[in-house]
N, C-alpha and C positions, 0 to 999 in steps of 0.2 A: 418355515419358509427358507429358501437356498440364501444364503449369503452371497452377494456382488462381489465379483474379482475386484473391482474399481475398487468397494469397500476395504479386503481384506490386505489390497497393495497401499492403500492410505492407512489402515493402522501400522500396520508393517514399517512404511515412511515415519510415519511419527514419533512410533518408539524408536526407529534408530537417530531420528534427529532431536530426540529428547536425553538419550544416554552418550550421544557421540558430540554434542553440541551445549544443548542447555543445562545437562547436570554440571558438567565443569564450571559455566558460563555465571549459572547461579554459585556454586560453592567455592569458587577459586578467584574471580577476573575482579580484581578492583579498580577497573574500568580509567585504569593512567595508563590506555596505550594510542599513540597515534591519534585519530580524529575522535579517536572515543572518549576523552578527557573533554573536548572543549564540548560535546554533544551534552554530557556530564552536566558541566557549568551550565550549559543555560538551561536547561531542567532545574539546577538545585538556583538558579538565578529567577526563574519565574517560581520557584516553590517558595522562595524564601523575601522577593522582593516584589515581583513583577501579578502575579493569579491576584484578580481573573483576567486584569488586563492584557493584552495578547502583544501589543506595542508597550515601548517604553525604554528607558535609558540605560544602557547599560555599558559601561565608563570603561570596561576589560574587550571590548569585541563589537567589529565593527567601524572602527572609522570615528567612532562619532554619532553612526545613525542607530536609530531605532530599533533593541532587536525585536526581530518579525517581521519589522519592514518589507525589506527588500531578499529574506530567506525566507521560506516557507518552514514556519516552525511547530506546526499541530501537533508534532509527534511530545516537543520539547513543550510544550501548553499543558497538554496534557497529564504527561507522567510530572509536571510540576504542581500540576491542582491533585494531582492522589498523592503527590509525594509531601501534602501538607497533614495526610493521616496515618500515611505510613515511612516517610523518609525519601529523600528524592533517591537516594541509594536502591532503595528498593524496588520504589515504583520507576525507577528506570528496565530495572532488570525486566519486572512485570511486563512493559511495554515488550522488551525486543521479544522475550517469551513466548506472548500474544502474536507478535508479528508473527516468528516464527510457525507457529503451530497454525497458525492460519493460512500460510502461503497455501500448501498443499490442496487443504481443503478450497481454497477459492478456485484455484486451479480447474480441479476434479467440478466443481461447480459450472466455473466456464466451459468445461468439455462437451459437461451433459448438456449444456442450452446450445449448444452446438450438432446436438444430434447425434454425436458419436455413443459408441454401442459402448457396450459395458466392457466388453475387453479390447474396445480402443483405445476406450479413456483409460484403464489401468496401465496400459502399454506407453502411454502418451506422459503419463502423470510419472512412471517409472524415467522415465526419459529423462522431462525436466528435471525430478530430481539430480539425476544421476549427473547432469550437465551444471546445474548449481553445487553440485560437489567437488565436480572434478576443473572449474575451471583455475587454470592458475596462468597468470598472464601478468605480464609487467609493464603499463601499473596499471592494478585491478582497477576494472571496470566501474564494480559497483552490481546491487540489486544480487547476486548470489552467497554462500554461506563464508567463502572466505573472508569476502569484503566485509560480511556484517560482525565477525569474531575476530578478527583480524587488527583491521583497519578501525571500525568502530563504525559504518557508516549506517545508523541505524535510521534514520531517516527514510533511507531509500530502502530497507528490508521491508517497512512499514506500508512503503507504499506498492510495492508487487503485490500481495492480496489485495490491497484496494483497485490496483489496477482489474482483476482477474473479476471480480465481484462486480466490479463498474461492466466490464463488458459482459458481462454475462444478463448484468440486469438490464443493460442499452438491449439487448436483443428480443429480450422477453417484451421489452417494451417496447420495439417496431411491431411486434407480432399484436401487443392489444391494444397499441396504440397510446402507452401512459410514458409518461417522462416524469415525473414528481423523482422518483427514488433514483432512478440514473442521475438525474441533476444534483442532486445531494450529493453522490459516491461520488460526481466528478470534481464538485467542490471540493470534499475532503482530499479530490489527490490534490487537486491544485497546491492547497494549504499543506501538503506534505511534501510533496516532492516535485518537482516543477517541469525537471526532464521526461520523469516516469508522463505525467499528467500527457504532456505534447505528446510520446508513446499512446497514450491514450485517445488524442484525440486525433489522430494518423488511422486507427485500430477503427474509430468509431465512424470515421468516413468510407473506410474500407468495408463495414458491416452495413453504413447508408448503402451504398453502391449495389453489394449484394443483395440487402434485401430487396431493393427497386427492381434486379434486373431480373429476378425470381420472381415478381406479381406486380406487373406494368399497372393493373389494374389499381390499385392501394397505390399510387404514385404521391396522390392529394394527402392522403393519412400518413405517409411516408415523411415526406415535406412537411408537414403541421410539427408533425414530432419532432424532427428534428428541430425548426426553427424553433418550437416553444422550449425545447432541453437546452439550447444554445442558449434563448434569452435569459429562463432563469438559473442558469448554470450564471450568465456575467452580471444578475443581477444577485447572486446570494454572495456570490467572493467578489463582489466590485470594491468593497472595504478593504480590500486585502489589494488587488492588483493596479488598480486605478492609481492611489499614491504613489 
């Protein structure tokens, strides 16, 4: 069978953000630069004091309150409950890694539930790359490769493929009519990244809109879904944003 351009522009993507990015990243960064030290700490602060509790007191950061509170820290939960098997040191790295190599493919994911042909999305997915490479702007943004190697802001690396995988799955589900899995994905951005999330859910009213004004007919299934993705989207993270 023919190999996909889409396919063969995403390996392509990978290896050069596997040898231009994450070899170094893994072999060299000992992660004391800028926002990526305190990212650091509270990883090796939930590895070391805080797993599996996601709240809790942490006396270096924050004021006073809670960390997880009022940040959204899944990324930093996470690589602290594996970094109790393998080192927060590592399973940090592991995380941005993951992030990484994920971005792409969530991307190319969202393309195709979008309809787009096979060398559109290759064209489109070459794009973004290429715009997460080349931007350099004072002071970064955020959500592209500089900011996540740079600055350290790995959080929000974390959360652009969960973004890209949430809408893609929000569309699949106007078309069969399910909300379970979209609600999940929107929880997880919530709990990671809180800007990206709002992006998200700007994204998912713009994908309501469209699909309604594409099949007037499915207006009532259109509306079911969304309200029931809404409810238990604020009922699965209401622990998290409510306080």
């Amino acid at each position: 069978p023919r190999i996909s351009n889409s396919f063969i522009v995403l390996i392509l993507i990978e290896l050069f953000l596997f040898y231009s990015y994450l070899l170094p990243f893994l072999l060299y960064n000992n992660l004391y630069s800028w926002d990526m030290v305190g990212h650091y700490f509270l990883t090796d602060y939930y590895s070391k004091s805080l797993f599996p509790k996601l709240f809790g007191w942490n006396p270096s950061f924050f004021g006073g309150f809670p960390q997880g509170q009022f940040y959204p820290s899944l990324f930093h939960w996470v690589a602290g409950g594996v970094g109790i098997l393998i080192g927060s040191f590592w399973s940090f790295k592991l995380m941005v890694t993951i992030a990484i190599i994920l971005t792409p493919i969530a991307f190319l994911y969202f393309l195709r539930k979008l309809n787009f042909s096979d060398t559109e999305s290759a064209f489109s997915l070459l794009i973004l790359t290429t715009i997460m490479i080349s931007i350099d702007t004072s002071p970064i943004p955020g959500g592209d490769f500089t900011s996540t190697f740079l600055v350290g802001l790995v959080s929000q690396a974390l959360s652009i493929p969960l973004l890209f995988f949430y809408l893609g799955v929000l569309i699949e589900g106007f078309r069969k009519n399910n909300f379970i899995l979209s609600s999940i994905l929107l929880t997880l951005l919530l709990l990671t990244h809180a800007f990206t999330a709002i992006v998200g859910v700007l994204a998912a009213s713009i994908i309501f809109l469209v699909s309604v004004s594409s099949d007037r007919t499915r207006l009532s299934e259109y509306l079911s879904t969304a309200f029931f993705h809404a409810v238990l989207t604020f009922s699965l993270a209401a622990f998290w944003f409510l306080p």
